[in-house]
Structures are given as structure tokens and as C-alpha cells.
VOGU-3710 file (C-alpha; in Angstrom, 3 decimals, decimal comma):
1> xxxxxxxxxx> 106,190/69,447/6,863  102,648/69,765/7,600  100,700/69,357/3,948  98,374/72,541/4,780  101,690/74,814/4,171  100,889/74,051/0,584  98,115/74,108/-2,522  96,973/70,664/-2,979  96,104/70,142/-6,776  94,356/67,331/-8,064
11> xxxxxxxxxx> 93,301/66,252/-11,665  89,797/65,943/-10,681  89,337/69,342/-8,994  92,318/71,446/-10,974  91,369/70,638/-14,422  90,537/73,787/-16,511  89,178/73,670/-20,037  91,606/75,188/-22,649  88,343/76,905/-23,571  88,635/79,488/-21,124
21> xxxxxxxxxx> 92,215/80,786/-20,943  94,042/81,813/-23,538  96,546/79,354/-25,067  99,060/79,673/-28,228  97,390/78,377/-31,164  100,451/76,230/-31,972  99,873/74,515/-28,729  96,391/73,915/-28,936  96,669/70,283/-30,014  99,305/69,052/-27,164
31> xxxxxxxxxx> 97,899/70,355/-24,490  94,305/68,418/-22,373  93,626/70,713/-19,729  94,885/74,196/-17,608  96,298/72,554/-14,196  97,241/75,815/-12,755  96,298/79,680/-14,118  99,334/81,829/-14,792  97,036/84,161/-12,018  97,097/81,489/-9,217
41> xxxxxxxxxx> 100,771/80,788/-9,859  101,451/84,606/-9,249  99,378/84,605/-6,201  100,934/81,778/-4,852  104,451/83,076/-5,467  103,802/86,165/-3,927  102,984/84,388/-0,758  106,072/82,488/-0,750  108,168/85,424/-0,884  106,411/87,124/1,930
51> xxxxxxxxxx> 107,248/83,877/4,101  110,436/83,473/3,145  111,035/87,374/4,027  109,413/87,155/7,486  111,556/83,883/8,435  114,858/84,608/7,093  117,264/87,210/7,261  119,735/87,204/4,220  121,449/87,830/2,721  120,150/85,192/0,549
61> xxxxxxxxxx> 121,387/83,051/-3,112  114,709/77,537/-12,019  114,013/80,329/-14,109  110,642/81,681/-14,748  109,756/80,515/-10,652  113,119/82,644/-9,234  113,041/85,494/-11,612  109,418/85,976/-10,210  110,142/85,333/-6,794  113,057/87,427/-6,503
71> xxxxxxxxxx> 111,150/90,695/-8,072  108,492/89,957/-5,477  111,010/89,725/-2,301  112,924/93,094/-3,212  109,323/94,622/-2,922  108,826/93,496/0,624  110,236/94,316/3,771  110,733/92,459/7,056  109,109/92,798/10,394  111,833/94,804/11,387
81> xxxxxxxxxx> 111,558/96,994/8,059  114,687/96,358/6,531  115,152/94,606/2,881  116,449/91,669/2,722  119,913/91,457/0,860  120,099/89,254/-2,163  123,066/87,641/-4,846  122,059/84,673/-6,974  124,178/82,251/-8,349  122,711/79,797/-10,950
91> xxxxxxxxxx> 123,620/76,408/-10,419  123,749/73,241/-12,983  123,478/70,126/-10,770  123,575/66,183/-12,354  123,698/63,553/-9,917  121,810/60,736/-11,450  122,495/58,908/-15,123  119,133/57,510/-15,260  118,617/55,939/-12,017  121,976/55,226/-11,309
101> xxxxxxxxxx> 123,998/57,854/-9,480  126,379/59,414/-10,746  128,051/61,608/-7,533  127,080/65,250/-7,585  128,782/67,350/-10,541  128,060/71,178/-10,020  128,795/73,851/-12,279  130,595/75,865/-9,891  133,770/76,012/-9,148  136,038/75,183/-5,781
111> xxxxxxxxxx> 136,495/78,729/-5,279  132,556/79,411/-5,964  131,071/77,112/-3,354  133,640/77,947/-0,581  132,110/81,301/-0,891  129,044/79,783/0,744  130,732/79,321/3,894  128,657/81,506/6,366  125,921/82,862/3,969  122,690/81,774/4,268
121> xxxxxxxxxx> 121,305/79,946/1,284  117,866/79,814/-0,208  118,029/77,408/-3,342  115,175/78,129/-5,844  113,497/75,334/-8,201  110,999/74,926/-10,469  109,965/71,330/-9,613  110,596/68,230/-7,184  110,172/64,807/-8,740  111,526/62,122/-6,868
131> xxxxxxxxxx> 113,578/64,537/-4,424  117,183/62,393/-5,036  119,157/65,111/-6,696  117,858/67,765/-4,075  118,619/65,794/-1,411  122,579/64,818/-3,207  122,981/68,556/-3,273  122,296/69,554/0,128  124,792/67,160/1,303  127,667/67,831/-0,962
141> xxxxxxxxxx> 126,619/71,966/-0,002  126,653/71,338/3,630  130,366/70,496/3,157  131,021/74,425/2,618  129,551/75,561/5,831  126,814/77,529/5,063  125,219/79,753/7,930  121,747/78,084/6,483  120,299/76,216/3,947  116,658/76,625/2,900
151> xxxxxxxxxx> 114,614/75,516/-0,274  111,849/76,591/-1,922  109,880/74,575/-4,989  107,204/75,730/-6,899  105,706/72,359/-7,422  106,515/69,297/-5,809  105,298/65,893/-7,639  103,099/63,375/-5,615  104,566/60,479/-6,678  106,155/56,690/-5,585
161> xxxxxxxxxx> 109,252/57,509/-6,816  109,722/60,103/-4,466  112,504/59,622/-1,849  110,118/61,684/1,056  112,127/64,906/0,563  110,105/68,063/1,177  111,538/71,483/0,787  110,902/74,292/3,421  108,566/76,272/1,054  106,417/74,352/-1,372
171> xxxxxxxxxx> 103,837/76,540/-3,555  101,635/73,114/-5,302  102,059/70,220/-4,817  100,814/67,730/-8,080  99,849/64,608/-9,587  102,190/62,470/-11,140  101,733/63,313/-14,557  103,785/65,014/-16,948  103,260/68,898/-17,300  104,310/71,645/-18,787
181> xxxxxxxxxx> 104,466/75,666/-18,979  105,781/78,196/-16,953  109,235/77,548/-17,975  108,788/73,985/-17,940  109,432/72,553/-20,847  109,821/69,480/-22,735  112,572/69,118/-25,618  112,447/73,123/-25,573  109,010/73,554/-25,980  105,989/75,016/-24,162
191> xxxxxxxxxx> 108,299/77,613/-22,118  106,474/80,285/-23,352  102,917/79,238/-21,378  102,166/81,065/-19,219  99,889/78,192/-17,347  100,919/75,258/-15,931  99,111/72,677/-17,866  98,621/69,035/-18,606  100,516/67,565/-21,729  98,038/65,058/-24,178
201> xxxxxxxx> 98,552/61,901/-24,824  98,682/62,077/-28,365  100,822/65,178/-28,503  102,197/65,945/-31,340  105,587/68,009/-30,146  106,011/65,342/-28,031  105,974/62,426/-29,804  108,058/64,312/-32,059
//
């Protein structure tokens, strides 16, 4: 996939002062910099939904990234002026214990995923790390026959872990460091930023 579908974010030019957004106080400590503004994450998304309406059909099945998406495809309309049909189904996926794997476990049932067969399936995450559990669930999908299988990622994580997997739509794509916000969390905490921002060093929730 050609990297100029995608925002490329970097410490050195993405790194906005706390200073200048606004941040809960009970965060202020944990947090070093803003990578990306709540307003360029909405942009973004909102371009990601008008691709994915102009190349795909539907009808078509990470929190905070697909609740957002979603509300922005039902407000668009393909070239041919017509909505574009959509049922979601949230899906718990493990494949790896560490770095061993595990096989894929999915939360659905027998009778759930052989109700893919023929659908056309757009798969919505929050992040890609190293790309091994995305890839483990497109094969064990594949086995129900679905029409298509697309996936979109809000971020995807530059880093040499990564197997090489790239999903079809991509909104950043960001250092190898550990962030948070957005829904992302760590140990339950930081969900409700609305930026995507670097976690310190000396962080205090984290640590804990």
C-alpha cells in the first residue's frame, strides 16, 4: 500500500505542548506531549469514511474509532446516491499468549461467523502493532466465505516487530512508542482523552 494513502506522524514534527489543548487535570502529570488533536483525528476519520463509501458497496460489519466512523458513513452517500447498508458485530479476538500463539479464539459463535458467508466485511480497529493477530483473523474469517474482506485502522505502529501487514485504510501511521487517548487506554485509564497523546516516562498511573 502506497505510504501517501496515509498521515505520517513523527515525534519530531507531531509533538504538541500540553500547554495548548486542553487536558484533564488528573492527567496532567502522565502525559509529555499531544501526538494527534482530537480535531485532526475527526478530520481524518471523516475522510476514511468517504473512501470506504466510494469503494465499497455493503452492506458492511475498536470503540471510540468505529462509533465515529460509522456516524460519519450513514451521513454519506455513494456515487450512485444510495446509502450504504450497515450491521456491526463486535468481535473479541486472542491469538497470541505473549509471543507465543495461541490459535485464534473469537467470541462468536459457529452459527455467528457462518453468517459471514457472502457479506462483505469491513473490520474496524483502533490500532495495528505488530499486525500478527490481524493477519490470524483474516485467515481463520476467510474460512466462512465472505463476499469481501476489508480493514480499516486508525493508527498503525511503525515498528520492527511488525509482521508487514497493512490494512486497506490506514488514518496515521506512528512511532513506536506507547500512547494513549481516544479510547486507548492503559490499565483502564486515559479513555476519556480526547487526543491521542504520548504517555511520560515517569507516569504515575502507569507505574501504578
Amino acid at each position: 500500500m502506497d505510504p501517501s494513502k496515509w498521515i505520517d506522524v513523527t515525534v519530531d514534527k507531531n509533538h504538541y505542548s500540553l500547554d495548548h489543548f486542553v487536558i484533564p487535570k488528573h492527567y496532567e502529570q502522565d502525559l509529555s506531549s499531544i501526538l494527534i488533536p482530537h480535531g485532526v483525528i475527526m478530520d481524518r476519520v471523516q475522510k476514511l469514511a468517504r473512501l470506504i463509501v466510494d469503494q465499497n458497496d455493503g452492506p458492511l460489519g475498536g470503540y471510540q474509532y468505529a462509533s465515529d466512523l460509522v456516524n460519519c458513513i450513514k451521513k454519506l452517500t455513494t456515487a450512485s446516491g444510495h446509502t450504504v447498508p450497515i450491521s456491526m458485530e463486535f468481535i473479541r479476538v486472542k491469538s497470541y499468549e505473549n509471543d507465543q500463539s495461541v490459535g485464534v479464539n473469537i467470541s462468536l459463535t459457529e452459527n455467528e461467523l457462518k453468517d459471514f458467508e457472502g457479506k462483505n466485511i469491513l473490520i474496524v480497529e483502533d490500532i495495528i502493532d505488530t499486525g500478527k493477530t490481524m493477519v490470524a483473523l483474516l485467515e481463520r474469517l476467510q474460512q466462512y466465505k465472505p463476499k469481501t474482506t476489508k480493514v480499516t485502522s486508525l493508527l498503525v505502529k511503525k515498528t520492527d516487530r511488525s509482521n508487514g501487514y497493512i490494512p486497506h485504510y490506514v488514518g496515521f501511521a506512528i512511532p513506536d512508542a506507547f500512547v494513549v487517548g481516544y479510547a486507548l487506554d492503559y490499565n483502564e485509564h486515559f479513555r476519556d482523552l480526547d487526543h491521542i497523546c504520548v504517555i511520560s516516562n515517569d507516569c504515575g498511573v502507569r507505574a501504578g
